[in-house]
N, C-alpha and C positions, 0 to 999 in steps of 0.2 A: 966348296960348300961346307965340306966338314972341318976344315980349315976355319971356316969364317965363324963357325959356329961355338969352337974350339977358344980362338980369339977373345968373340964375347964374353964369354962364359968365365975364363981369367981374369976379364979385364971388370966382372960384376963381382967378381970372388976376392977380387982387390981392393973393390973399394968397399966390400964387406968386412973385410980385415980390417981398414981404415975407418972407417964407423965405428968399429965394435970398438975400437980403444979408446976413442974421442965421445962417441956419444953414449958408451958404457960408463965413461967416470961423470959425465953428467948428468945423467938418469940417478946414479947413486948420490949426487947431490942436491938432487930436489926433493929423494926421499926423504934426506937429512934437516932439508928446510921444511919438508911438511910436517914432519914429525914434531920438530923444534916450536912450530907453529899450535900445533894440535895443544902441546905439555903449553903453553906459552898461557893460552885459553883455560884450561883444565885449573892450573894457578890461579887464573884471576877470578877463576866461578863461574864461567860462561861456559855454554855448551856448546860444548866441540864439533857436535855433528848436526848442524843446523839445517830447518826444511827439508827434514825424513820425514 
């Protein structure tokens, strides 16, 4: 039982590792496009933060 649970527990912390490096570099580039987005607006005179 503690075996099995041991098991799991590796095998979630694994693909945790593998996450973080894959969906960490593309979390930081959505930031980049929102951002990019945001200044894009701000340039043309439109309001950035639209239906507040």
């Amino acid at each position: 039982m503690l075996i099995t649970i041991a098991v799991i527990l590796l095998i979630l912390w694994f693909i945790g590792v593998l996450g973080a490096y894959t969906l960490g570099s593309f979390v930081h580039l959505l930031l980049v496009l929102a951002i990019i987005m945001v200044l894009i607006r701000i340039i043309r005179g439109e309001n950035p933060v639209k239906n507040l």
